[in-house]
KOLNUGU-847347 format. One record per residue: z, x, y of N, C-alpha, C in turn. Coordinates in pm, whole numbers, plus 50000, padded with zeros to 5 digits. Each point is the difference from the previous one (the first is absolute). Layout:
N
ZXYZXYZXY ...
END
This chain:
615
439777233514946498904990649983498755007749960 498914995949868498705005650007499375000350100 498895014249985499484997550138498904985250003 499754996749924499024990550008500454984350028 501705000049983499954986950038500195001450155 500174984050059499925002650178501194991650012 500424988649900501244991650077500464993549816 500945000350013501424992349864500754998750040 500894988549938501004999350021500994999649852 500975005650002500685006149894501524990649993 499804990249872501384995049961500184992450072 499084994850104500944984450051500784989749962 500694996850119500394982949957499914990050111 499774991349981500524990250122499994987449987 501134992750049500484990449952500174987050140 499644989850051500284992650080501284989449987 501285003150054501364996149940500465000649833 499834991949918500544999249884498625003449918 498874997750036498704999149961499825013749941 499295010249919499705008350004498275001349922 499545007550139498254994850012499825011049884 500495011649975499955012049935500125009049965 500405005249885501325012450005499535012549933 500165014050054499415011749930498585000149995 499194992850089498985001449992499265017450084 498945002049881499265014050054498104997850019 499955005050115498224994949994499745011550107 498795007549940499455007650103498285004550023 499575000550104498285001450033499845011350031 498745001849910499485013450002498474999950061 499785013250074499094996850057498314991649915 499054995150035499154991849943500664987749939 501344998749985500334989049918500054986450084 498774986849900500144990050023500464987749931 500814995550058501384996949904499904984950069 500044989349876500354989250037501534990949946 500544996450051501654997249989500104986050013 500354992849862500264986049997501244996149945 500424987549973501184995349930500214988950052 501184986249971500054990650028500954997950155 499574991050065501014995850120501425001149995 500175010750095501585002250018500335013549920 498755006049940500725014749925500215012150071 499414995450101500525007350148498755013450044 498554996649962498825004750032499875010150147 500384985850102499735000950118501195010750039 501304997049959500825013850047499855007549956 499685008249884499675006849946498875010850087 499164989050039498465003950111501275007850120 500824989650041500525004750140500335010749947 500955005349928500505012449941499385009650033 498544998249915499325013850010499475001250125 499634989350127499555002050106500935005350081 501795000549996500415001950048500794992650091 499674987049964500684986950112501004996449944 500895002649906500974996549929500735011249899 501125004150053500425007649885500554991449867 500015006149882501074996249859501124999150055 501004992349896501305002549977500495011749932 498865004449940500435014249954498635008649973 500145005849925498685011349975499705008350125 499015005549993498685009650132498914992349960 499275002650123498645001750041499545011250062 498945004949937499495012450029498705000550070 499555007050088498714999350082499655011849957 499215005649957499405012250032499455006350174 500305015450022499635000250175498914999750039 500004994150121498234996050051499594989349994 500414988949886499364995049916500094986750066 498994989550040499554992250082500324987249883 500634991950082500284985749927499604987650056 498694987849976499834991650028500844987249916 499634990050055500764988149967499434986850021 499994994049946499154987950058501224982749916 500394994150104501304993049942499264984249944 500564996249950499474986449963499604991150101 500785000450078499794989550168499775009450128 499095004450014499925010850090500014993750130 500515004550135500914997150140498525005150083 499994998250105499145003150109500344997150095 499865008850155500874993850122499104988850074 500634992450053499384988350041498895006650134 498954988149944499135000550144499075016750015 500025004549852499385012749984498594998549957 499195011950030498594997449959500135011649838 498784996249917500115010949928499815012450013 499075005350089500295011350021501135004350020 501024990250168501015006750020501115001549885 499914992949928500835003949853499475015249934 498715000750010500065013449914500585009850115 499734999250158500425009750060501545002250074 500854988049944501055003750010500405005749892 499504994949846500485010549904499705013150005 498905008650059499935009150011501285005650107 500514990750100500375006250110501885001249932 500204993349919501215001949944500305008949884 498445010649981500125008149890499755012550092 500675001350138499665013850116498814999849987 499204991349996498205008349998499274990850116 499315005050112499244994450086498764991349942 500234985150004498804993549958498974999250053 499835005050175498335005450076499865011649952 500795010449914499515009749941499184999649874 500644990049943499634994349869499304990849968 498774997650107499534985549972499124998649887 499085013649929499635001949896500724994849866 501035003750015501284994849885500224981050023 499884998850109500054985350021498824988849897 498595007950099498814996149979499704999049855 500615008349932499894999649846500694992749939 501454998050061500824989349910499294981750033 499815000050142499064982049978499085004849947 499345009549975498485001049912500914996649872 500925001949930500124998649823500804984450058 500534996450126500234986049980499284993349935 498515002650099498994991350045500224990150038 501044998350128500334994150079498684996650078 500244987250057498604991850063500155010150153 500744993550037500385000950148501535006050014 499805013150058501255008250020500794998450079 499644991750092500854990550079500674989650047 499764992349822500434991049975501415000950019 501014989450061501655000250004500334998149853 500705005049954500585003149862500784979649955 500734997050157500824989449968498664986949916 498695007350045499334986149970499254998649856 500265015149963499475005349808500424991749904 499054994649900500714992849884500755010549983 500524996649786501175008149928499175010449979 499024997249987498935009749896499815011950089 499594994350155499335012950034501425003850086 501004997150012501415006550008500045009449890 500234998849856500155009649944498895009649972 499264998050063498435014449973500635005850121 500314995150141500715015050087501075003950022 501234995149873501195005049953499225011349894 499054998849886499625008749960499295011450059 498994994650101499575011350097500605008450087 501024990650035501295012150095500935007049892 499924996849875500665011249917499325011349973 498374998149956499265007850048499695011550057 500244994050138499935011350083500235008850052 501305004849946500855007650019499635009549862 499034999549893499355003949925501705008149869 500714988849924501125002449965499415011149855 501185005249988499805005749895500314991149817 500874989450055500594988749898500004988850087 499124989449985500044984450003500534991549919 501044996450050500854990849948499554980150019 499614993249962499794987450008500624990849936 500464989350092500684988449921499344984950018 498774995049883499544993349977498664993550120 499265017849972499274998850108499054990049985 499194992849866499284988350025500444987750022 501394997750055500144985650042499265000650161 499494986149943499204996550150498555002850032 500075011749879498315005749968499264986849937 498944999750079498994993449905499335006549900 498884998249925499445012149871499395005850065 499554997950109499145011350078500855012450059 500834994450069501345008449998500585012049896 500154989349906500375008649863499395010849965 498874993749977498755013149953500225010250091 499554998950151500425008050139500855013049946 500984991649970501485006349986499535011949878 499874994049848499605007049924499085012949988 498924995550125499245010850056500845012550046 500594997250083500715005650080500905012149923 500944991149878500785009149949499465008449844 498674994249976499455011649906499385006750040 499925002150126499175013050074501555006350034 500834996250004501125010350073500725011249836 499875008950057500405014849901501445000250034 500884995750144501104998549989500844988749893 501805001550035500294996749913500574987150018 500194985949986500324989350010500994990849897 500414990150055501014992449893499774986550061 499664990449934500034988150024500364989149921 500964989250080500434990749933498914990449998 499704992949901499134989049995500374993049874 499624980850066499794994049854498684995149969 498965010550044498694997249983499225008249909 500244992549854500015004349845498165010650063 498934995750024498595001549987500175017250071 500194997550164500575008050074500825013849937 500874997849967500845011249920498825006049880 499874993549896498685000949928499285012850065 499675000050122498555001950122500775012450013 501175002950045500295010550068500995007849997 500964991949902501325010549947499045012349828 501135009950044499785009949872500945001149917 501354994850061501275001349961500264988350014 501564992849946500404987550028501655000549944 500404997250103501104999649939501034984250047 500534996749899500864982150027501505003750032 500354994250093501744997050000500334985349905 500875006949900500514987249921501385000849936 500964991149999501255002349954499965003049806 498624994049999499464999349860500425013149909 499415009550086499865012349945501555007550033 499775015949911501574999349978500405012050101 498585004350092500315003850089499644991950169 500124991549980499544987250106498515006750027 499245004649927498635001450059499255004849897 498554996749988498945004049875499245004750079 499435012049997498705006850015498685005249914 499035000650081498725000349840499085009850143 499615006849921498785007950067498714991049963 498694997750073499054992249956499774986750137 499264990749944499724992350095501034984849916 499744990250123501014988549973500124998949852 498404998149948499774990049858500585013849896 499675014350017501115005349924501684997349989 500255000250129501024999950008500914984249957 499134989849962500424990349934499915002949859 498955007649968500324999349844500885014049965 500635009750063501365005849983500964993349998 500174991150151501044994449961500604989449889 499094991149961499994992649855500295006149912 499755009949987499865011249902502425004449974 499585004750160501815004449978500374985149986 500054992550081501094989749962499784994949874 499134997649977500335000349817500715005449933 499965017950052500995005549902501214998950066 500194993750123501424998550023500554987249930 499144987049973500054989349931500325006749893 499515008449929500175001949838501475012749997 500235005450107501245005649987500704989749998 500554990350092500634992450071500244993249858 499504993849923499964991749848500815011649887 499375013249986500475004749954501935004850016 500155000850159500935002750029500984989349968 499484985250005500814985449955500715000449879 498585006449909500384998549858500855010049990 500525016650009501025005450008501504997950036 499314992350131501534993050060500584984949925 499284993849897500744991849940500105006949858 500115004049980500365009249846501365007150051 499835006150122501775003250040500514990250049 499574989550067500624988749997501374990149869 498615000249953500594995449850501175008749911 499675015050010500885011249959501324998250035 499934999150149501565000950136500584986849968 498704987449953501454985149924500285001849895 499975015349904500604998949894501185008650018 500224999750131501375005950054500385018849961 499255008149994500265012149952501405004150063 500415010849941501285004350035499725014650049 500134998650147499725009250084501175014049940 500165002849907501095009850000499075016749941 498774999049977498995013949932499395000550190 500125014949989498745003950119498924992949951 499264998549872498904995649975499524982750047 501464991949971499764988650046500444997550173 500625009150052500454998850133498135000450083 499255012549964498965006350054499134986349982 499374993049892499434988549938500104986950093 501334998950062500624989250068499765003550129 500115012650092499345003350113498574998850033 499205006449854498384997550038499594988449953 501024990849916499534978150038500005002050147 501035002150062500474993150115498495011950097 500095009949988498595004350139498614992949927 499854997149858498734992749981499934988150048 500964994750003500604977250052499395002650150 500045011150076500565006650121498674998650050 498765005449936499135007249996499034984349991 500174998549901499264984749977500224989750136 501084998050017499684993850133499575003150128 500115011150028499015009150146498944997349903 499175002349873498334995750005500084986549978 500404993249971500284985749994499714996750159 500695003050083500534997250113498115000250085 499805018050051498615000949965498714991949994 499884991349861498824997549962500074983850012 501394995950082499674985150034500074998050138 498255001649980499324997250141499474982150033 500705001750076499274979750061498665002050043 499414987049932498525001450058499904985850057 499114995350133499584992549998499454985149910 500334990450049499184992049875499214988950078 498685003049989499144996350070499104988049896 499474983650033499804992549911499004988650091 499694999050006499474993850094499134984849926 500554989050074500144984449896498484996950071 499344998449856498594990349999500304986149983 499184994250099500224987349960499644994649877 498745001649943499904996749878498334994149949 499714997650182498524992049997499145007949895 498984991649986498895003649890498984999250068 499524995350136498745001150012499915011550041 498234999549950498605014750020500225001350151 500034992850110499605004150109501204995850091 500775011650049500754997150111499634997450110 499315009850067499805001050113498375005150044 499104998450056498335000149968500035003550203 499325005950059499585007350088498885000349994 498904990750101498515002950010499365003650120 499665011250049499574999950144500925000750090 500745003549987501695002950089499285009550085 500304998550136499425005750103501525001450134 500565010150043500995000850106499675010850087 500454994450114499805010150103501254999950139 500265012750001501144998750129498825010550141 500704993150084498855001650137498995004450007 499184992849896497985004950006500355010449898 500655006349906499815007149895500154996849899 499385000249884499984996549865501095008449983 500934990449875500885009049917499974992149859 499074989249994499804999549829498734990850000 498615002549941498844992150064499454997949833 499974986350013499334994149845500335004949862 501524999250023500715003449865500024988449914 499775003749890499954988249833500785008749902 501264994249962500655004249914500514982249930 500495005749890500444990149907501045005849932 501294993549999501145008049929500744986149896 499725009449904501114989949895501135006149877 500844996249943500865003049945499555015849922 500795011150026499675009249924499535011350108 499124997150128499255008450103500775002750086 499925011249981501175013550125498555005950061 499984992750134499595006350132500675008750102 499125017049995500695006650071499305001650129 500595001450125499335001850098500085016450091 498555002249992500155016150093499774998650118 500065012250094499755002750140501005001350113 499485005850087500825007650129500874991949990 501315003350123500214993350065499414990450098 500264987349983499314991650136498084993149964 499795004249877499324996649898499534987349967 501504993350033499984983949973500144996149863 500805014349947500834990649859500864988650036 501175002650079501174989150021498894983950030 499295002650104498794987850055499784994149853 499215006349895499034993049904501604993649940 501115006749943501104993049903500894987250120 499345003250112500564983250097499574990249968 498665005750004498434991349913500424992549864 500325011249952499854991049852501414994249960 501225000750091500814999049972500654978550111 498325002250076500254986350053500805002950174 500095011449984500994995650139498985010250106 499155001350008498525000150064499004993349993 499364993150098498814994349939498345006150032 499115002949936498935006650032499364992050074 499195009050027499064996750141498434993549924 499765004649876498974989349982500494999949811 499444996649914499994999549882501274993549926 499674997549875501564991549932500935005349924 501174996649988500745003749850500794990649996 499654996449847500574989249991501305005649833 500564996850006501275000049958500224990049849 500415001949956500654988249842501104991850080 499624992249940501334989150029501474999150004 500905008050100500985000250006500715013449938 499005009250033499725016849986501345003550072 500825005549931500965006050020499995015850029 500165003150117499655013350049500985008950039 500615010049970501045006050018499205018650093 500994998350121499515014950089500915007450025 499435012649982501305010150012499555007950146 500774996350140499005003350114500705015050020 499095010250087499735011650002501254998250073 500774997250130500645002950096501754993249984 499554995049857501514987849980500764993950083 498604991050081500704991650068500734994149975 499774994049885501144985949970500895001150015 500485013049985502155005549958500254997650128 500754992550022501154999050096500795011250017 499375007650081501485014549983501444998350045 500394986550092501334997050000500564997249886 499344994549937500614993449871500615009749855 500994994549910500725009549931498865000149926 500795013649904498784998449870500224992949878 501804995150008499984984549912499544989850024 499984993950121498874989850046498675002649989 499545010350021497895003549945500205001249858 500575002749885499594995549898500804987149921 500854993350042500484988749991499924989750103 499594996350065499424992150114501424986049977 500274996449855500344987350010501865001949874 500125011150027501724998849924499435013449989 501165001949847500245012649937499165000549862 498624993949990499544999549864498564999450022 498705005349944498924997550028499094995149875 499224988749986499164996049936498815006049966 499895007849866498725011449959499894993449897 498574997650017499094996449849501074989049941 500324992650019500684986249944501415000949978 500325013350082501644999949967501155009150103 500944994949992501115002050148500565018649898 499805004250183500395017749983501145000850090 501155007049968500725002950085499735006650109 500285002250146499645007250043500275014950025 501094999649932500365015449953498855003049894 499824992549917498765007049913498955004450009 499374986850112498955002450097500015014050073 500915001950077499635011250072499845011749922 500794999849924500205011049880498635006149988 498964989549960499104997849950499125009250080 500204999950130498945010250108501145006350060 501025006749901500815014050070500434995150113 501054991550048500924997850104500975001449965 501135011450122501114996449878501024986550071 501004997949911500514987650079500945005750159 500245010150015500384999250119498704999150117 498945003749975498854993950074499834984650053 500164995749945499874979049967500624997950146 500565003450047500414994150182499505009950052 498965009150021499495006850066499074993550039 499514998950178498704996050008498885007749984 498874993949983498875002749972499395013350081 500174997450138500055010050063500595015350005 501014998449899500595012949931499155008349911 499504991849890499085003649900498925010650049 499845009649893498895009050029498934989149954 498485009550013498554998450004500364994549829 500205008849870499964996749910500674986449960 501194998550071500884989149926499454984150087 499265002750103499484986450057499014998049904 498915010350005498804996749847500644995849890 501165003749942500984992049891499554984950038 501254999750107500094990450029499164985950004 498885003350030498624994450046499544996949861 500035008249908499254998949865501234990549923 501154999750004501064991649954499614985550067 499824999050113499794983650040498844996149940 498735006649985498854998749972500054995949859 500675006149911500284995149849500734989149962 500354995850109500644985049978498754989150053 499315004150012499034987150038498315006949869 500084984149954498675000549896498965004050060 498445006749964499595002050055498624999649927 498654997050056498774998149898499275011850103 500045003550081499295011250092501015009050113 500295009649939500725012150052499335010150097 500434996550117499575003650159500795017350043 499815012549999500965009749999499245004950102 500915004450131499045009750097501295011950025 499685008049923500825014249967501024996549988 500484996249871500794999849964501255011949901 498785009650037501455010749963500455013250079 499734995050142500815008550059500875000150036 500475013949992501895003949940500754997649906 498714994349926500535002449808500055010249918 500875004149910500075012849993499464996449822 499215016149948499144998149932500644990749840 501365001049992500504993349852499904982150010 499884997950166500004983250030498455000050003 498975007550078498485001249968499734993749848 500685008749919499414996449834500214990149995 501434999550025500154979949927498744991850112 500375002250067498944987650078498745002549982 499475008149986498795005149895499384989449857 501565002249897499884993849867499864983750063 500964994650086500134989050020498874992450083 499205010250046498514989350039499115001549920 500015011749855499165000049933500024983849926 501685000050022499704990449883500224982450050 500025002250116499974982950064498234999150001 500584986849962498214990149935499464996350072 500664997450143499074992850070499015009150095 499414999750123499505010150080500625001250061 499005012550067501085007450089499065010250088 500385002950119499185004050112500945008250022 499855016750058501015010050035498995005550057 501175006850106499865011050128500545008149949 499985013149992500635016649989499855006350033 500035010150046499985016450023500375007749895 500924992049894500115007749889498995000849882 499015012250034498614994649918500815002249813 500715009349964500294992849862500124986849974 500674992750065500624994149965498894982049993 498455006550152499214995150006499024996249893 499695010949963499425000749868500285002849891 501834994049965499774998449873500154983949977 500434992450135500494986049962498894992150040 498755005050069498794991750035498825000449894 499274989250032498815001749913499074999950019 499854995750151498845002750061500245003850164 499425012550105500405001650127498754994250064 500654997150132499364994350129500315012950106 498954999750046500475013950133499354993250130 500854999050091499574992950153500025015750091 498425000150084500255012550122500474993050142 500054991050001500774994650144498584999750073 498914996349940498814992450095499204986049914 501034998949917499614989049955499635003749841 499215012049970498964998949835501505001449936 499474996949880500754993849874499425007549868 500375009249902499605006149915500645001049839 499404993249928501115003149851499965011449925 501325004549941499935010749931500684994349837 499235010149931500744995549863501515009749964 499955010050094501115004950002500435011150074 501095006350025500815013150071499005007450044 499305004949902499555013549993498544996750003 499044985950021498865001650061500474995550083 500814997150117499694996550157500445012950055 500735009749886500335013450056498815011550036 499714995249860497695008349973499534995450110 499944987450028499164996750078500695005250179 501034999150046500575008350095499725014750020 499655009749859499915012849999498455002350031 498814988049940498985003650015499464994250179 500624991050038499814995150143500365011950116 500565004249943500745014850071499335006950032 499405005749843499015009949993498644994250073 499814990250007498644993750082500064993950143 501265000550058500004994450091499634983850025 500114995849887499934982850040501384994749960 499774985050019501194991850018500475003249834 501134998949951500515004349863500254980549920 499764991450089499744985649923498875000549980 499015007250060498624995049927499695004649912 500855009149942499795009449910500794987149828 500964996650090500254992949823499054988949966 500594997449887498794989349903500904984349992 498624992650129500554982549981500134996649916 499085003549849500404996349913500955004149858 501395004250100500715004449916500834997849887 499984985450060500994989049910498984997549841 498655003849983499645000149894499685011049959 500435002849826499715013349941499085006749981 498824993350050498855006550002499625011550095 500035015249976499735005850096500945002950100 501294997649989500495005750065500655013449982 499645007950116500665016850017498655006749911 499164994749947499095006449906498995013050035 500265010349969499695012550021498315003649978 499065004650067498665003349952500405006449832 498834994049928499925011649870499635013050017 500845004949897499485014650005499515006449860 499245009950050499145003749853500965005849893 499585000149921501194997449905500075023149935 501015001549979499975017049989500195002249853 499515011249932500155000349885501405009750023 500485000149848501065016249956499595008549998 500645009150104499755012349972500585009249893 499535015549969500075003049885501815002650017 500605002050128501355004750025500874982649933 499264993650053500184987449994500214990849868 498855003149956500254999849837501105007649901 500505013450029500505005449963501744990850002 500194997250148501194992850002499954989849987 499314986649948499944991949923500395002049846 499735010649917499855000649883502005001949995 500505007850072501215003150017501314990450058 499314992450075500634990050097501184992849904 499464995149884500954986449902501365012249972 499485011549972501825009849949500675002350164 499104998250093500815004650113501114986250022 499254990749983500854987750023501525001849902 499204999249872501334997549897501025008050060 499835017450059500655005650018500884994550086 498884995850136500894997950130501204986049951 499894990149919500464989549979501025006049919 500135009849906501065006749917500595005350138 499945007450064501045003950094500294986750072 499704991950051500414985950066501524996549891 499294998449904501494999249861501175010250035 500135009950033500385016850000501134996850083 498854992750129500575001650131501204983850045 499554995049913500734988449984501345000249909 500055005149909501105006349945500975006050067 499495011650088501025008250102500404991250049 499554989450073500544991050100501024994649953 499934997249854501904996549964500655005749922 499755012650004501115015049965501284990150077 500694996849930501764999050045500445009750077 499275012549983501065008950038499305001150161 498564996550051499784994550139500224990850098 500534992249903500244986450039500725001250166 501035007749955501184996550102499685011750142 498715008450004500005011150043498324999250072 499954991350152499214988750061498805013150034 500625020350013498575004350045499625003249894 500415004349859499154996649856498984987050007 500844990150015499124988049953499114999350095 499535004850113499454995350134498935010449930 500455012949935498785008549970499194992849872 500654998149937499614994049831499124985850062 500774991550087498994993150046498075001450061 500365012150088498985007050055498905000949892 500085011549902499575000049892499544991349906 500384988750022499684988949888499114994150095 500244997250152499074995250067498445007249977 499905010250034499095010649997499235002549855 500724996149911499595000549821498954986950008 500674990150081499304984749989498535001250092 500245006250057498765002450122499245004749929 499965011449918499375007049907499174994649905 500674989849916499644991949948498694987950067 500764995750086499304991950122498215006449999 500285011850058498715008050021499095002949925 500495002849884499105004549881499564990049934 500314987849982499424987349990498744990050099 500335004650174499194999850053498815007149961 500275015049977498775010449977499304995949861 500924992849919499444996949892498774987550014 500684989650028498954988650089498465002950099 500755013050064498965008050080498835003649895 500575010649933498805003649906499564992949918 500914984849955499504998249855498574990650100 500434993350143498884988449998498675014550065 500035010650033499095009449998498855000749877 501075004549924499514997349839499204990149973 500164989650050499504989849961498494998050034 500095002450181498515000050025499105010449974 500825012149915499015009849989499014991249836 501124995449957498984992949876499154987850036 500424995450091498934988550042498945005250059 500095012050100498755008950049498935001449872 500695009549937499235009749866499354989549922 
END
């Protein structure tokens, strides 16, 4: 092993009965490396995690530790013994790692300090999800690992949480791996990224860089696996056609010809096989209404025992308006969407509703599911056929439709993981029309290829729509205007992500509340996020110089973009995934180039500009 890595595992496989989660797989961490690890439900992430932690051996391969070398873990559903306080959680973990925790109370005192746990003596049994998983992360912590391993440490996080978290792991110089389907998050804090996918032709794609690189690599290869994959078609029906004109196997020349039809036929179907991936199909039925005003909110005022949790809210939502809602936990998002959803009533002010407003909710805790019940009865309620958008679906098709397979269909509900009940939930929900779309987190334990679709599919339903998330991508790309509640009642609009984020960074820095900091009047374009002017700078003489030069740097950089795009379908790379993974690299990096020098160009040319309006 290099000295620099600390833990790999070399050539795995593992397979659950007939299933096989993954075969020949190789992945290894080197020290500083922060590595984020995604792919779709069921590609076997989480064992993979156990693997390297050590809680699970392969069916085949090693795992390698380097000596000394300290391994944290933090599991998706993290356990706690009943009737424990938090401290005594950190000080039995110390006491099960041989180390005296009255020796160590310094080491203690520091791990609730990065909780920022309220009260250290709070019983663990009585913690929401959220602040359960901040002292599954803090007791991994503390034992100060040399590799942190995590499996989907922001479920349950609120954004305050999140951020927390993010803090946390871009100050750490050690080395980490985390599963997440929290697109923004990864963004924030991976350097590396690597996907489990049957897609690829080694069940896994890796990209050095952050998420949004590592999406435009991968586009990049599967393209050229798309454009092998076509090319390879068209070869294999030309010997197709050859082998029905019956050759007469009797020349070495035609014997050899007739072997490499048969490994190309061979070959075509393993990438064939490969690149047909099921996706979700997410659709969600508008009713059709035309009126301007659904739903109107004036003076909405609620309070649970003498505390404000939403005081003289006025909103107006009509066809087209995606309302996103921010803040803690306990905030009184779920409260305001009871509100507007009718099945709360406020304590002073009105909302009054359209006439026979059809309201569809996707609730945080999925009550509705009957977990006795099969999962052919929750999406067929009434036979074997379901009525979508004006027409009868089988229910084999149906399920199809959100990845069930049919031996699932007599399974109860209660079987189903986290992801396949959110299926589930979003499948009943699309059978009913809808003029105002009610979502209170609706994508947790969705894994990021079902994220997109349900993404595209609220971009493009007409009617409104009100959402809860934690998944801030996904927040700000499908909203159009945010609401942020602090759980004392004020009410604040943002025009988007990244001013209620400004405005969080500058409340920080000042020590005041971070809502008073955004702008009520966000919902109009006037002025919002708008920056003091600044005096305007002339070119300097260095400055000038690379302006005059800038237009050949481009042509250049855009001639290699051509260069580098070419390599990418050399035939002779095609078939040969760490060529193309490099040739990819390179073309990524050519485009960036490009990217930049166009910025700098914009930079200097509007420079330029005010130096002539000065003079």
């Amino acid at each position: 092993m290099a000295p620099n890595i600390l833990l790999s595992c070399e050539s795995i496989s593992k397979s659950y009965g007939v299933r096989a989660l993954f075969a020949n797989l190789t992945l290894a961490l080197s020290e500083g490396d922060h590595v984020g690890l995604i792919g779709p439900n069921g590609s076997g992430k989480s064992t993979l995690l156990k693997i390297l932690a050590g809680l699970e051996s392969p069916d085949q391969g090693t795992r390698t530790l380097r000596g000394h070398t300290r391994v944290g873990y933090v599991p998706q559903e993290p356990s706690f013994p009943d009737g424990h306080s938090i401290e005594q959680v950190l000080q039995e973990t110390l006491s099960a790692a041989g180390r005296d925790p009255h020796e160590e109370g310094g080491r203690i005192a520091r791990a609730l300090s990065i909780g920022t746990f309220p009260d250290p003596e709070q019983i663990v049994d009585t913690l929401s999800g959220g602040w359960r998983k901040r002292l599954a992360i803090t007791q991994a912590l503390l034992l100060e690992p040399d590799v942190l391993l995590m499996d989907e440490p922001t479920n349950h996080l609120d954004v305050e949480g999140i951020l927390w978290l993010e803090r946390l792991l871009k100050n750490r110089a050690k080395a980490f791996l985390v599963i997440s389907h929290d697109r923004r998050f990864l963004e924030s804090i991976a350097s590396r990224m690597v996907e489990l996918n049957r897609c690829y032709p080694e069940g896994r794609f890796e990209a050095r860089g952050r998420y949004s690189d590592f999406l435009e690599q991968r586009d990049a290869a599967l393209q050229a696996q798309a454009d092998y994959q076509s090319s390879l078609a068209n070869r294999v029906r030309r010997e197709v056609e050859w082998l029905r004109r019956g050759p007469k196997a009797r020349t070495t020349k035609a014997k050899g010809r007739i072997q490499s039809a048969g490994k190309l036929i061979e070959e075509l179907d393993q990438v064939e096989s490969r690149a047909a991936q099921s996706s979700i199909g997410i659709d969600f039925s508008a009713s059709g209404r035309k009126s301007k005003q659904l739903l109107v909110a004036e003076q909405v005022t609620k309070s649970f025992k003498g505390t404000p949790v939403v005081t003289n809210l006025d909103v107006l939502l009509g066809p087209g308006q995606r309302l996103g809602l921010l803040g803690p936990n306990g905030s009184g998002k779920t409260t305001l969407l009871r509100l507007l959803a009718g099945t709360l009533e406020p304590d002073s002010g009105t909302i009054v509703r359209a006439d026979g407003l059809r309201i569809v909710s996707f609730e945080q805790h999925r009550e509705s599911l009957d977990q006795a019940a099969t999962l052919r009865r929750a999406l067929a309620p009434s036979g074997d056929a379901v009525i979508y958008q004006g027409r009868s679906i089988h229910l084999a098709s149906w399920a199809k439709r959100f990845l069930f397979r049919p031996e699932q269909l007599d399974l109860p509900i209660s079987r189903l993981s986290g992801g396949e009940q959110a299926r589930l939930l979003i499948a009943q929900l699309m059978l009913q029309p809808a003029d105002l779309l009610i979502l209170d987190e609706p994508t947790n334990d969705l894994d990021i290829p079902t994220l997109d679709v349900l993404e595209d599919s609220l971009l493009e339903f007409p009617g409104a729509l009100v959402l809860v998330t934690h998944d801030r991508w996904l927040l700000d790309r499908v909203s159009t205007i945010l609401l942020a509640l602090d759980g004392t009642g004020r009410l604040e609009w943002f025009a988007d992500y990244a001013q209620w984020e400004n405005a969080q960074e500058r409340a920080a820095e000042s020590g005041t509340n971070a809502n008073e900091e955004g702008s009520a009047s966000a919902a109009s374009d006037e002025g919002a996020g708008a920056a003091p002017a600044r005096k305007a700078k002339k070119l300097s003489y260095r400055e000038q110089k690379e302006w005059g030069a800038i237009e050949e740097s481009i042509l250049k950089a855009e001639d290699h973009v051509s260069a580098c795009q070419a390599a990418m379908h050399d035939p002779a790379v095609m078939s040969d995934a760490a060529a193309l993974q490099d040739r990819s690299q390179a073309l990524v990096e050519a485009q960036a180039e490009v990217e930049r020098l166009y910025a700098r160009w914009a930079e200097l040319d509007e420079k330029r500009a005010q130096t002539v309006q000065s003079s």
